[in-house]
C-alpha positions in Angstrom: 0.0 0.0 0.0 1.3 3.5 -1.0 2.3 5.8 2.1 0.3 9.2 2.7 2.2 12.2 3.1 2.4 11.6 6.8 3.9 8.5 6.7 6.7 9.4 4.1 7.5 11.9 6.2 7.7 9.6 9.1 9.8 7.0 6.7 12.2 10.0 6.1 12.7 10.9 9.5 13.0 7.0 10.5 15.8 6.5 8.5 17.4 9.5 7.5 20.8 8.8 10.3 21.1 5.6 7.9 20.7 7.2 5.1 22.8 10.5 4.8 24.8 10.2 7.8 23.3 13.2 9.8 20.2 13.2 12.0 17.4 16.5 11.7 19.2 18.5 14.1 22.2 18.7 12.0 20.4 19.0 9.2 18.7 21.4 10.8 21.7 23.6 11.7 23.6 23.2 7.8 20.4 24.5 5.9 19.9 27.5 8.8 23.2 28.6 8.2 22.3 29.2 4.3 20.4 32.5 5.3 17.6 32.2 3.6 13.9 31.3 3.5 13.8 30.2 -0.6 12.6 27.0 -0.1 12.9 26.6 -3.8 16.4 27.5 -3.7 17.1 25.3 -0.4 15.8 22.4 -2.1 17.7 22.7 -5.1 20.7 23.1 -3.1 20.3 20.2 -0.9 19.8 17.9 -4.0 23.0 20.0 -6.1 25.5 19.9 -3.1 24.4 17.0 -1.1 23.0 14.3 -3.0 19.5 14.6 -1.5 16.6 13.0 -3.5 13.1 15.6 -4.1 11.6 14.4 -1.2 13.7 13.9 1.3 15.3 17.9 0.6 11.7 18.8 0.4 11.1 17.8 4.3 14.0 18.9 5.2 13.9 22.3 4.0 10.0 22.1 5.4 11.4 21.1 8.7 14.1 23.7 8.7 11.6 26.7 8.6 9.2 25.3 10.9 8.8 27.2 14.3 10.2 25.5 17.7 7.8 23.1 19.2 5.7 22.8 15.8 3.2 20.1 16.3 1.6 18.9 13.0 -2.0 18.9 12.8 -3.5 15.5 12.4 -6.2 14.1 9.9 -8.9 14.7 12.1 -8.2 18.0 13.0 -7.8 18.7 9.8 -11.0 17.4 9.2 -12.6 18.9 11.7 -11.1 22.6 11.1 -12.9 21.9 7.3 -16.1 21.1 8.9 -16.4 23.3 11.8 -19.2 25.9 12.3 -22.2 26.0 9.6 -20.0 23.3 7.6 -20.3 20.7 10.3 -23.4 19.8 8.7 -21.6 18.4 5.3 -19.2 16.5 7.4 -21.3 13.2 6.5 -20.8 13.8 2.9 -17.1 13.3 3.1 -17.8 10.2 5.7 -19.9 8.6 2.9 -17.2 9.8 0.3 -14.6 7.7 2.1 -16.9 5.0 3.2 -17.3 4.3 -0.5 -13.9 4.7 -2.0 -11.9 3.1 0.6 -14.3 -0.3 -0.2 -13.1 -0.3 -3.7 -9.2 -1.5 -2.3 -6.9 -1.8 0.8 -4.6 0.2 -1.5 -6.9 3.0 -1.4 -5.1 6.0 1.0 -7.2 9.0 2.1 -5.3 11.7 3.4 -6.2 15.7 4.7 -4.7 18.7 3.9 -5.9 22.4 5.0 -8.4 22.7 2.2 -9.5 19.2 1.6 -9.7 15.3 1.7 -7.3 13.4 -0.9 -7.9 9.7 -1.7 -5.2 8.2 -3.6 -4.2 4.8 -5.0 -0.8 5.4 -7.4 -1.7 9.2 -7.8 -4.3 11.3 -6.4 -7.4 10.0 -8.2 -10.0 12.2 -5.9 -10.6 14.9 -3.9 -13.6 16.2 -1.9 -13.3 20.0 -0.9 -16.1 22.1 1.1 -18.2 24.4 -1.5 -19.2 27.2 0.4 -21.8 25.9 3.2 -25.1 24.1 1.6 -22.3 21.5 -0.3 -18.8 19.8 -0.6 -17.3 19.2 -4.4 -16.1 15.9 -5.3 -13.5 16.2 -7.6 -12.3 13.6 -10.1 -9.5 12.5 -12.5 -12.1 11.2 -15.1 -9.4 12.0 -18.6 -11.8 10.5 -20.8 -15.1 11.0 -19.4 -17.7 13.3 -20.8 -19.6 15.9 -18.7 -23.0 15.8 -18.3 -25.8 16.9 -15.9 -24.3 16.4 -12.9 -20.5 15.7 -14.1 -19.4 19.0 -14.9 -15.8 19.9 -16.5 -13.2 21.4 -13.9 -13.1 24.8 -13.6 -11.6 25.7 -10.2 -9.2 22.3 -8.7 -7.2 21.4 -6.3 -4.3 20.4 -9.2 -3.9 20.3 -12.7 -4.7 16.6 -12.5 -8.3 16.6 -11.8 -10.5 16.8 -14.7 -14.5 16.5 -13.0 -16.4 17.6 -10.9 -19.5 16.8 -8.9 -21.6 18.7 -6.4 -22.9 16.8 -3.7 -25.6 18.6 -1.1 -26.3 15.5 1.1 -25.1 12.1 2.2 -27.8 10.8 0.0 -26.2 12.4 -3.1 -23.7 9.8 -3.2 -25.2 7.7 -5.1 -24.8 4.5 -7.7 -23.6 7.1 -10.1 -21.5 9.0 -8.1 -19.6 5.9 -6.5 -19.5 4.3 -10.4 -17.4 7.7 -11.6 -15.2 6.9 -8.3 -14.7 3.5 -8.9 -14.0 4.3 -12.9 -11.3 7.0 -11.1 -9.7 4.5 -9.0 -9.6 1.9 -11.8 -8.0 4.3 -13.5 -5.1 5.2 -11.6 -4.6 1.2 -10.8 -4.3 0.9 -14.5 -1.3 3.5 -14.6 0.4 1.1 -12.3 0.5 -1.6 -14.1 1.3 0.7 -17.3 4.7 1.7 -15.2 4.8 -2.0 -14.3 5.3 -3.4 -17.8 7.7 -0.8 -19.0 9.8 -1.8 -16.3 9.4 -5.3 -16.9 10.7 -4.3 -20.7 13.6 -2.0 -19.7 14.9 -5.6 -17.6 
């Protein structure tokens, strides 16, 4: 099963004496001394001078900048910060969201940021954001579906990957349709693993 953000980060942190020689605090102290806040540049400097791969100079430099005593929000207060107030009646649209997709694998990972609820299986194949306060958007990486009456083309998106998008009022909204275009998303993104599967099987 792929790991959500959290748990890369945990990975990183797990083994990153082992791997580069240096625990955070030293890492900590080399990137400080750079003088500056570019995270861009700090990144690009970790992987140029010290061999780093994109995501583990991509923590660190996150880590780097973070305030003493930082605690990272979990999931569920994510979550909850999403749904609080006059939105804490849509919070059982995302439960039946993820109730829905996460029956479709074990390989399915849901995941929260600030602004929404991620489920991903290779890549991010859905996303369900709050719309104001009467409804939450479900947003899907559907490349060759059409749009329709409730399907509608992406305008505004959490990423240039998503493609779709449905509005959902009410638990009840997710419905045989609905969990069909999330099972066709899902399906979808498992078929790009097994794409990257065979062309590694013919590079061998």
């Amino acid at each position: 099963m792929p790991l959500s953000p959290r748990e890369m980060k945990a990975a990183i942190l797990r083994n990153l004496q082992q791997n580069t020689g240096r625990d955070l605090d030293e890492w900590k102290q080399i990137i400080r001394s750079r003088n500056t806040n570019d995270r861009r540049e700090l990144v690009s400097w970790l992987k140029r001078d010290h061999g780093l791969g994109q995501v583990t100079a991509g923590y660190l430099a996150g880590e780097a900048a973070a305030p003493p005593g930082r605690v990272d929000p979990t999931d569920e207060d994510l979550i909850a910060a999403q749904y609080e107030g006059v939105r804490m009646q849509l919070r059982g649209i995302l439960d039946e969201v993820t109730r829905q997709a996460t029956r479709l694998g074990e390989d399915v990972v849901v995941y929260a940021t600030k602004n929404y609820v991620s489920f991903r299986r290779v890549r991010q194949f859905a996303v369900v954001k709050p719309a104001g306060s009467t409804g939450v958007d479900l947003c899907l990486v559907l490349p060759t579906a059409h749009a329709g009456h409730r399907l509608h083309a992406a305008t505004s998106r959490p990423n240039d990957r998503i493609t779709h998008t449905v509005s959902l009022t009410s638990a009840g909204d997710v419905d045989t349709e609905v969990v069909d275009w999330i099972r066709t998303a899902y399906d979808q993104d498992g078929e790009r693993r097994r794409g990257a599967r065979s062309s590694r099987a013919r590079v061998q």
